[in-house]
Structure formats: C-alpha cells, structure tokens
C-alpha positions, 0 to 999 in steps of 0.5 A: 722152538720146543726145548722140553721132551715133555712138550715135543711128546705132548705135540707129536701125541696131538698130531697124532691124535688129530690125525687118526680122529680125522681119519676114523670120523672120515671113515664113519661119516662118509665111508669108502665106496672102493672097498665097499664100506658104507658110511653114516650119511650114506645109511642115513639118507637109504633110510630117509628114501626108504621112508619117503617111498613108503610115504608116497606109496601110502599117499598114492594109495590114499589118493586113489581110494579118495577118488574112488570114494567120490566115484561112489558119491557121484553115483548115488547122486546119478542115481537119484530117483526124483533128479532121473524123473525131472531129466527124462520128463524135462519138458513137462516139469517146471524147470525152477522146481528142478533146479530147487530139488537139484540144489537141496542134493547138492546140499545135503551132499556137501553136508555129508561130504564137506570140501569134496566137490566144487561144482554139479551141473545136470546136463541134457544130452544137447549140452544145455545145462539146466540146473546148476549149484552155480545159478549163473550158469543155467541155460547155458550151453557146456563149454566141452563139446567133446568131452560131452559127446565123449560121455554121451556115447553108450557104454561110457557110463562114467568118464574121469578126466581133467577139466580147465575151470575158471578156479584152474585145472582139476579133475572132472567126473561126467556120469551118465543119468539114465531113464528110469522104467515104470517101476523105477529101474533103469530102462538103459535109455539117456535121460543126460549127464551129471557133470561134477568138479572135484576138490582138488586140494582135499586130495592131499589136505587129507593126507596131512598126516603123512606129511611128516609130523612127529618126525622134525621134518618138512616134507612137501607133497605135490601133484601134476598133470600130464603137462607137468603143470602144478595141480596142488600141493600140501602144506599150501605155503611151500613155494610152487613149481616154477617151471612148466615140466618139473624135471627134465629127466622125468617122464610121464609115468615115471616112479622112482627116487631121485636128488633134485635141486630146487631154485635156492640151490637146496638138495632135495631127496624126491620121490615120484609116483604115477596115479592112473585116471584113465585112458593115457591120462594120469597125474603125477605125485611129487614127494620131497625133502630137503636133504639138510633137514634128512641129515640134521641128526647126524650132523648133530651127532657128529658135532658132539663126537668131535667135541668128545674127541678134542676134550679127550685130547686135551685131557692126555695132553694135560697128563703128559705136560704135568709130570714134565713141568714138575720135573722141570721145576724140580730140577731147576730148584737143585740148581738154584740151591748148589749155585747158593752154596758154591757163592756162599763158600767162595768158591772160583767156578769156571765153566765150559762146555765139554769135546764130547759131551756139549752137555757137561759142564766141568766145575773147579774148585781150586784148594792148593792143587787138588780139584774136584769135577763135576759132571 
C-alpha cells in the first residue's frame, strides 16, 4: 500500500503519462480513419506503392523498348542480302554452304548482342528447316504448322508470339524473308521464314537496377503469360509462383496495386502491369515487396520514440520522488531526535490517538499539576 504523497503523485503521474503516450503513439503510427486523419504506416506504405508503380511503369517501359530493339535485330538479320539470295536459289546452292554463312550470322549477332537470342532457324515456306544454330534440328520439319501458315500469308511481315520450346515457354518472332530482285531490292515474293527465339530472362536481368538497390529493400519482378503460367523472374532465387493463376482476382490485362499474400503467410504490396505482344496476347508484369520490409523504417522510428518516452518518464518520476523521500528522512530524524530528549529528562509520555483528529498525538509531561500539550 502506497502511504507517501510523494509516491501516490509519482504513480498517478506514470499512469498518466503511459496513457497519453499510448494514445498519442496510436494516433501517429495508425491514425483514425473516422475523422480523416492519416496515420504514419499509412503514409508510409502510399509512399512505397507510389514507388512501386513508377518502378513498374519504368519496367514496362523498359520491357517494351527491349522487345522493340530485338525487333530491329531480327530485321536486319531477314534482310540480309547473301541469306535472301541462298533462300530464293535454294535448290541451286550447296546447302552446307547455307548453313556456314547462316551460322557465321548467327555469331556475329550474338557477339553483338550477347544474352538476347536462344535459337534461329531459316524456314522454306514448306516448313523445312535448312539451316539452324542448332545442327540438330536441320532437315526437319517445324514443329507449329500453324504459326508457320500463320506467317506465311501476305502481309504478315513479322509476327511476335509465344512459343513452347524444349527450355519452356518464351517469346518468339517469325519474320518473313523476301526475295531480292536483280538489283537487290525486294521483289515482294516469299523467299521463307526466319524464325527466332528470344532470351527471355535478359528481359528482366537488364533491369536489375530498378530492383530496388540502394533502397535496403528486396523487390521481386516477374512475368506471366496469359495462362498465368511463370515465364521468368528477377533476382532468380526468389521462390516461384506456385499456382498456375497468380491471384484469383486478377484478370488479364489487369493494372493496379494491390496486398497479397504469399505462401508463408508474408503481406506483400503487389504492383500489375500489362505488356502487349500482339493481337489478344500479352503477358503480365509482377512487381512486389514485402510490406515488412516497406515498413522497417518506421517501425525502427517507433522503437526509439518510445524508449524516449520511457526515459523521459522515468527521469520526472526521479524528480518528484527526490524531494519526497528528503523530506520523509528529514521528518523522521526530528522525531528520532525529541524521542531522545524526552528519554533522557525522564519524562512519563502517554500517547493516544485524538476524537477528531486520528493524527494527533497529545503528549503529557506531568511537573505537579501543570502539563504541557503537544499536537
């Protein structure tokens, strides 16, 4: 039981405190949403979504550019002078000599452009393939019939799609290869196809930069295909999408922000955005972040505000008790001191405790019939 007024203020003080520290680290760190007032992890995580889209949206950006760049490639490539004379005159040509010149492009393009291609293969307009980076597969006939038939009609002059291979799904661009005249323009006249498979990883290894370094933070970009089946991701150890649809509630085409939650039970702050191949078929961008990992800062800055509050607390408290406890001392040494004189003159003390008062304490010191009292 708390008998010292010194200690009764000291207690009411901290409760006090603990409350209103309480309440004003409620306000700040989640808000009140009733009347509008915005708290920090709130603002915190608008923030880090706002950073999140302008990431994507950069990605995107960066994503379409680098398809358009291997577009170009693939063009000059198709319009190769020697490759178009060797299609056209197929049957005349010695078809090792074909696949070398076909092969020193091959070479110099990967050179030129390293980790952009898988795969190139010339293409008769029957489906035969006759010359290949991949020697084992000359002399056969293409696999997709109808994406061959599909490229192969006039006015398709290049076709962007995706494509099943033995390393998995990635894209694919099919690009006519027209006969050249005699002054070596194009006659408009189907000479075959040049059929390439991209690298789809360096889509998103070349944005690696936009992964968040510098920040303290783990983002995880990763694309998808209409099926919703995993095409790549960056960095490469970041646990893959297990189900064959991503999320439930997001259809195709879909771009926005939303809070997900990952197998391990992680909330994570996701960012979608659309890339158009072509016709009905697009694939999908998937930027996330764990929201623990958005919010660390300020969870850091929540910690030391309240152990600023507790040592604050504890300082006042020290500075109401010290005053309390000198006085305290200070009283019980005067009474140490008059209980030694009274003993020392021999003097009969009765005590008891007064009617009104229960506090006072009358003291008698019999001399004949005088007394004296003391309160």
């Amino acid at each position: 039981m708390i008998r010292s007024f010194a200690q009764r203020i000291a207690a009411y003080f901290a409760t006090f405190f603990l409350v209103a520290m309480g309440a004003l680290f409620a306000l700040w760190f989640y808000g009140l949403p009733a009347i509008g007032l915005q708290g920090a992890s709130d603002q915190r995580l608008a923030e880090a979504t706002r950073m999140q889209e302008l990431l994507a949206d950069h990605q995107r950006a960066a994503i379409i550019a680098s398809l358009i760049e291997r577009r170009g490639d693939v063009l000059t490539v198709a319009e190769n002078k020697s490759i178009a004379e060797q299609l056209t005159h197929y049957d005349q040509t010695n078809h090792e000599l074909i696949q070398g010149n076909f092969e020193r492009v091959f070479q110099r393009t990967q050179r030129a452009y390293p980790d952009r291609f898988q795969a190139m293969r010339l293409i008769l307009p029957n489906g035969q393939i006759i010359a290949s980076s991949d020697k084992s597969v000359i002399g056969q006939p293409f696999s997709d019939q109808d994406l061959l038939a599909r490229a192969s009609r006039p006015g398709a002059q290049e076709i962007l799609t995706e494509f099943n291979d033995t390393q998995g799904k990635t894209l694919a661009i099919v690009r006519q290869v027209l006969a050249p005249d005699e002054e070596g323009y194009t006659n408009g006249k189907l000479a075959g196809l040049l059929f390439v498979l991209l690298e789809s990883n360096a889509l998103l290894l070349d944005q690696s930069l936009f992964a968040g370094s510098g920040t303290g933070m783990h983002r995880t970009a990763q694309l998808f295909d209409n099926e919703g089946g995993l095409i790549t991701q960056f960095p490469a150890e970041a646990e893959p999408s297990k189900p064959l649809r991503f999320y439930s509630q997001v259809a195709d085409g879909f771009e926005g922000s939303i809070i997900e939650r990952d197998a391990r039970g992680q909330e994570l702050l996701v960012v979608y955005r659309h890339i158009p191949l072509g016709g009905s078929q697009g694939w999908t961008l998937r930027h996330s972040l764990v929201v623990e990992e958005a919010l660390v800062q300020l969870q850091d800055d929540a910690q030391r505000l309240l152990v600023a509050g507790l040592l604050l607390m504890l300082l006042a408290m020290a500075l109401i008790c010290a005053p309390g406890a000198t006085t305290q001392c200070a009283g019980q040494s005067c009474i140490q001191a008059g209980a030694r004189r009274l003993f020392r003159s021999r003097t009969r003390v009765f005590f008891w405790r007064h009617r009104r008062n229960s506090r006072a304490v009358r003291c008698f010191q019999p001399h004949g019939r005088k007394y004296r009292t003391h309160a």
